[in-house]
C-alpha positions as CSV (number, residue, x, y, z in Angstrom):
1,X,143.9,-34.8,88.5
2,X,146.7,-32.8,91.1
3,X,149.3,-35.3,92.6
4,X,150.2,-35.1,96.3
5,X,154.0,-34.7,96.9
6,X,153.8,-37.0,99.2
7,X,155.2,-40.9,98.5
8,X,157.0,-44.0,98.6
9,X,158.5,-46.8,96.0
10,X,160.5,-49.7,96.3
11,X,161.9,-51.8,93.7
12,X,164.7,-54.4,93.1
13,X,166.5,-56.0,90.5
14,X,170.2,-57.7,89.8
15,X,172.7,-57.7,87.0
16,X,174.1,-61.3,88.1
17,X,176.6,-60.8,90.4
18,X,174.8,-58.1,92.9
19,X,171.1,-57.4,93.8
20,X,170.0,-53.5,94.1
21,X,167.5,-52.0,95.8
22,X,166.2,-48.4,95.7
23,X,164.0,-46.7,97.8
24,X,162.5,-43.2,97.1
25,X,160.3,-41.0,99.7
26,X,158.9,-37.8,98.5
27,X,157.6,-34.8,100.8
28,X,156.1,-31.4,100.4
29,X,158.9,-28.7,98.7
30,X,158.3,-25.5,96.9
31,X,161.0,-27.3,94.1
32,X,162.2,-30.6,92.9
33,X,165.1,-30.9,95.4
34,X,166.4,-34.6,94.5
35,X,169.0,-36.5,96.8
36,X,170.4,-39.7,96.2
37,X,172.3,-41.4,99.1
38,X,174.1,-44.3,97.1
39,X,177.2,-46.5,98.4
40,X,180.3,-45.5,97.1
41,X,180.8,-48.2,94.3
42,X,177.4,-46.8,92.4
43,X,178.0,-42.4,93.1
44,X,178.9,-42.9,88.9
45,X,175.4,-43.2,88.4
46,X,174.0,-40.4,90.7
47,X,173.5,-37.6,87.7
48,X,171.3,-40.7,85.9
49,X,169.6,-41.2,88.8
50,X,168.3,-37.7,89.3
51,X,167.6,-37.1,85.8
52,X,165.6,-40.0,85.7
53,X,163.3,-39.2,88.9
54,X,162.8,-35.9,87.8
55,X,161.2,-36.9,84.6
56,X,158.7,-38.6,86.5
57,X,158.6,-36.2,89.2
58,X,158.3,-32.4,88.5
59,X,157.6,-31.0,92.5
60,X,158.9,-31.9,96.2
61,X,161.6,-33.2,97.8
62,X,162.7,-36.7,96.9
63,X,165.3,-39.0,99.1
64,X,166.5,-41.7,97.1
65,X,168.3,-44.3,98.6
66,X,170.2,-47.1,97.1
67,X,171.7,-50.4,98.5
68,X,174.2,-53.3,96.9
69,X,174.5,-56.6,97.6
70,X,176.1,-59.6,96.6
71,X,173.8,-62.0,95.0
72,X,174.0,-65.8,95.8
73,X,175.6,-67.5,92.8
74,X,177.8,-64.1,92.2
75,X,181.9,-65.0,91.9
76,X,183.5,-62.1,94.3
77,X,186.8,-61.4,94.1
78,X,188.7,-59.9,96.9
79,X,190.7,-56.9,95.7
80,X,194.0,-55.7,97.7
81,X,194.3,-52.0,98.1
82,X,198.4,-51.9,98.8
83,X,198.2,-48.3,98.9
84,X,195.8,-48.0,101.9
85,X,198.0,-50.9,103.4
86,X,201.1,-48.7,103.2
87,X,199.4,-45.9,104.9
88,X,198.1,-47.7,108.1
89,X,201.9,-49.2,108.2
90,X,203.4,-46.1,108.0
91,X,200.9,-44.7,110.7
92,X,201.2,-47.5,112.9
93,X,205.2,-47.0,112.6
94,X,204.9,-42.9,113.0
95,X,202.2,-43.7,116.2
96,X,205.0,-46.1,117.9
97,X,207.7,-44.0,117.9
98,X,205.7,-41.1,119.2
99,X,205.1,-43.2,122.0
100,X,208.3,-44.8,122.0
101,X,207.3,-48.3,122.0
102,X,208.6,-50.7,119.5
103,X,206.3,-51.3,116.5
104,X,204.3,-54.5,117.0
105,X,202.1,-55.0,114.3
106,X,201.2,-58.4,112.0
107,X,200.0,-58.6,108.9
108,X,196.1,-60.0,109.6
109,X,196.3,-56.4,111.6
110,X,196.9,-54.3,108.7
111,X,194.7,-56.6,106.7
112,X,191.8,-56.0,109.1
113,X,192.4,-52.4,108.6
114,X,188.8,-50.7,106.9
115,X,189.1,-51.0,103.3
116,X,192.0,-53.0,102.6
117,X,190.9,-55.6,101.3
118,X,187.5,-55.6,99.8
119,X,185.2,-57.7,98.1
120,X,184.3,-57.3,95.1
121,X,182.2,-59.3,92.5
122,X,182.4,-59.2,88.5
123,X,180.4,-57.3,86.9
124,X,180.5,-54.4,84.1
125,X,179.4,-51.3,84.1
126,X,176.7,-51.8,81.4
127,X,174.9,-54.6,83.6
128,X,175.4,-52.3,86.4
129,X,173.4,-49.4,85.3
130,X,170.5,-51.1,83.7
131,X,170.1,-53.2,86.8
132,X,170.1,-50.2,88.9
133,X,168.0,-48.1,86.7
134,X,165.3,-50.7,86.6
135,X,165.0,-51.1,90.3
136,X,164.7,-46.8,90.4
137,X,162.1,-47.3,88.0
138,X,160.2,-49.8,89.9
139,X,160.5,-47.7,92.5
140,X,159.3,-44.3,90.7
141,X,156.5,-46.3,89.7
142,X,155.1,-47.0,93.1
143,X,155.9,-43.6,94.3
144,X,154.1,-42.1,91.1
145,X,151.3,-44.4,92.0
146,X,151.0,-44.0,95.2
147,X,150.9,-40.0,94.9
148,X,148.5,-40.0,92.4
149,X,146.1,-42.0,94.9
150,X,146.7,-38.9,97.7
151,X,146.3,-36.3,95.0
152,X,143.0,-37.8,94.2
153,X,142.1,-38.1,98.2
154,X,143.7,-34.2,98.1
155,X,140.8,-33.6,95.2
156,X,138.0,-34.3,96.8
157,X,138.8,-32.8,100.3
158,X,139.8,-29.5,98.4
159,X,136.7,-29.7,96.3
160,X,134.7,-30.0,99.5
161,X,136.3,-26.9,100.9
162,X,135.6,-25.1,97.9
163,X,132.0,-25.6,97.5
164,X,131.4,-24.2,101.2
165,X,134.2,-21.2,99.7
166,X,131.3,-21.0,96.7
167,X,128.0,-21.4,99.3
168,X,129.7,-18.1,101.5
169,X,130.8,-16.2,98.6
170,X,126.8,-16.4,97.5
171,X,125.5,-15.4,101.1
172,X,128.4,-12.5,100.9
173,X,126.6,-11.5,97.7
174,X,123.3,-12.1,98.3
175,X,123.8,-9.7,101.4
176,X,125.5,-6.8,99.7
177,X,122.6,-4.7,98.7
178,X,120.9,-4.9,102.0
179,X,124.6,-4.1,103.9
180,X,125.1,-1.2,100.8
181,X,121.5,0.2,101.8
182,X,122.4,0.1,105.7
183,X,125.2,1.8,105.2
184,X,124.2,4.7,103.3
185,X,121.1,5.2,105.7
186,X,123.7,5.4,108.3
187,X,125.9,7.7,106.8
188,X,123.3,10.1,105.8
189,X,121.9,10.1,109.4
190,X,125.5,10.6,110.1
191,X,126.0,13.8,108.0
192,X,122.7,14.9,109.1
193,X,123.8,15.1,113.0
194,X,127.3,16.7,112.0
195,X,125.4,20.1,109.6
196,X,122.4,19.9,112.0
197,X,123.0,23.7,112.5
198,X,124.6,24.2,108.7
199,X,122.6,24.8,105.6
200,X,123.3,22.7,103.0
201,X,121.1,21.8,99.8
202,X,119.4,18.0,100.7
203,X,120.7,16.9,97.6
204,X,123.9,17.9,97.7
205,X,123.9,16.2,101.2
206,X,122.4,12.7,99.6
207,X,125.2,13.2,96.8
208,X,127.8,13.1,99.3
209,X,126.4,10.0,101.2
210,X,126.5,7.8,98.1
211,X,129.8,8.7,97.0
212,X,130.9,7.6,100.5
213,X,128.6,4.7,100.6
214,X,130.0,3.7,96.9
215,X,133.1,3.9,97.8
216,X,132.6,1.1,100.6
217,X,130.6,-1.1,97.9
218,X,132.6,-4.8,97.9
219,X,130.5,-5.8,94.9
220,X,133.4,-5.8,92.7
221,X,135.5,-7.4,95.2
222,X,132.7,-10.7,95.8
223,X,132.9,-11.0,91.7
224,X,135.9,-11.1,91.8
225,X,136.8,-13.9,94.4
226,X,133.6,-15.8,92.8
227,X,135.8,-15.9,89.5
228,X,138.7,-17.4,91.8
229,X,136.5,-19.9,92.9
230,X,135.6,-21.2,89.3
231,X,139.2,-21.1,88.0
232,X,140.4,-22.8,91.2
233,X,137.5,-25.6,90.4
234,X,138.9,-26.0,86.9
235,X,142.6,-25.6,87.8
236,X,141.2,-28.8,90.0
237,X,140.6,-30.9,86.5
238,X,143.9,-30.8,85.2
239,X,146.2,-33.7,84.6
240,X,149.1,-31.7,85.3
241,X,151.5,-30.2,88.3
242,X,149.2,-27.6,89.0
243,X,150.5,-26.9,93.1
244,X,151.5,-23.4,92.3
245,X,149.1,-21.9,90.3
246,X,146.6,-23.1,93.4
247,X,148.7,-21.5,96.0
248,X,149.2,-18.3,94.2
249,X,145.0,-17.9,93.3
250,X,144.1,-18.9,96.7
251,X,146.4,-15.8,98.1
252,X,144.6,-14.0,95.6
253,X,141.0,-15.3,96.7
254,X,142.5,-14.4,101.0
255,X,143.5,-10.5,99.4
256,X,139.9,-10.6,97.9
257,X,138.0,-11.5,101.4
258,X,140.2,-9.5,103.4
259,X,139.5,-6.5,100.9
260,X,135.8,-7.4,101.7
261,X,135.7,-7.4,105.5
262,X,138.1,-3.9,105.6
263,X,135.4,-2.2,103.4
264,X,132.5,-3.7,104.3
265,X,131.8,-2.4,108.0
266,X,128.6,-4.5,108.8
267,X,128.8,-6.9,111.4
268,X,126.7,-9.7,109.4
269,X,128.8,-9.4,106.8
270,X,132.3,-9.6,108.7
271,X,131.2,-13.0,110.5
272,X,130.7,-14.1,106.6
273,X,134.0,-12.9,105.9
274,X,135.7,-14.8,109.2
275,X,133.8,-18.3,108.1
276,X,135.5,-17.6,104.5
277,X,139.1,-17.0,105.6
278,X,138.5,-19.9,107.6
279,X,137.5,-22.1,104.7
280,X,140.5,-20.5,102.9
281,X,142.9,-21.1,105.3
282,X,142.3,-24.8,105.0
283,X,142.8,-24.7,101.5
284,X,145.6,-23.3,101.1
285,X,146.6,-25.7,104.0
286,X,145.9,-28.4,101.9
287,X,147.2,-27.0,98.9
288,X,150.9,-27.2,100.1
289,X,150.4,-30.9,99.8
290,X,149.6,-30.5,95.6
291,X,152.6,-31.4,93.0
């Protein structure tokens, strides 16, 4: 069954000294187009992270978001960054003398200074990624769920579309002889008027009409998009991504009723052909929404 692009997961898990959560949300995109947000102690791990989600995920765009935290019985260690507290000296130094003011600065003000001294809790890089990696697959597993559960909503609504697409295309070719035999009475009472005062061999003159009359025939055309509709109501059965080969075979069932309503030129069969594209807009509407 198709799978809407459309989701969200949540999962958690901790390696003993921090607890990490990941979030995904997945939207409609013509591509995977994956993009993790992670704090800066975990970025290591971003190619993991994206090669993980798009094994489970083969279409849309996926935000993946990542958060750290120390857990309760975790031993943190604060860790001194003397290089950073050089810098803010040596700013704070060049800043007073601009302004020619003596340089008044304490030590708990440099300390203070962002990213000076951090907190940090021990931990190894193993732990890390396998308590990471199991909260992103907690998370892809909801997701997963949750867009299999609007694919199958997408499924039926699609499927409901496509049996009034099936009911018109029958009309439309139920209705094609009688709009085939309209039209070639009309032009053969049209070429009458024109050679009214021209001789010209009857048969000849009915020869001409049906070429003309052929040559506005949209039986091939309804067989056609009737074929579209049965390979659009099995592409509907697979358990696979299946999103583009429905987008590209409903543009081909549009070119199909537009063909139709250009060559027809009967009025009964043009407000068949407006319900259809209607029917088929919706569709493809709702296609957009298919992994």
């Amino acid at each position: 069954m198709p799978r809407s692009m459309t989701g969200f997961g949540a999962g958690r898990s901790e390696d003993g000294a921090h607890v990490y959560a990941v979030e995904i949300r997945t939207v409609n995109h013509r591509y995977c187009d994956v993009r993790c947000h992670l704090p800066a102690e975990l970025t290591w791990l971003t190619s993991r992270l994206e090669a993980r989600v798009r094994a489970s995920i083969q279409r849309g765009r996926v935000e993946l978001t990542a958060a750290a935290a120390f857990a309760e019985d975790a031993t943190v260690v604060p860790v001194v960054d003397l290089a950073r507290a050089r810098g803010y000296r040596l700013a704070l130094e060049e800043l007073a003398g601009a302004l020619g003011i003596p340089p008044e600065f304490s030590l708990q003000q440099i300390a203070q200074a962002p990213g000076v001294i951090r907190a940090e809790a021990r931990g190894d890089e193993a732990a890390v990624e396998r308590a990471v990696l199991a909260a992103l697959d907690e998370a892809l597993g909801s997701v997963v769920a949750m867009r299999d559960r609007e694919g199958g909503a997408l499924t039926e609504v699609l499927r409901g579309h496509l049996a009034k697409v099936r009911e018109l295309v029958d009309r439309v070719r139920a209705d094609v002889p009688r709009a085939n035999a309209d039209r070639l009475r009309r032009l053969k009472e049209r070429l009458e008027q024109l050679t009214a005062d021209v001789k010209l061999d009857p048969s000849r003159l009915a020869q001409e009409a049906a070429v003309l009359a052929d040559r506005a025939d949209v039986t091939e055309e309804v067989e056609r998009l009737g074929s579209h509709v049965d390979q659009f109501a099995t592409i509907l059965t697979q358990d696979e991504p299946v999103g583009r080969k429905l987008d590209f075979l409903v543009q081909e069932m549009n070119r199909e009723a537009n063909t139709i309503g250009s060559k027809a030129g009967d009025a009964p069969l043009a407000y068949l052909v407006v319900d259809l594209k209607t029917e088929l807009e919706r569709i493809r509407e709702q296609v957009q929404n298919i992994e």
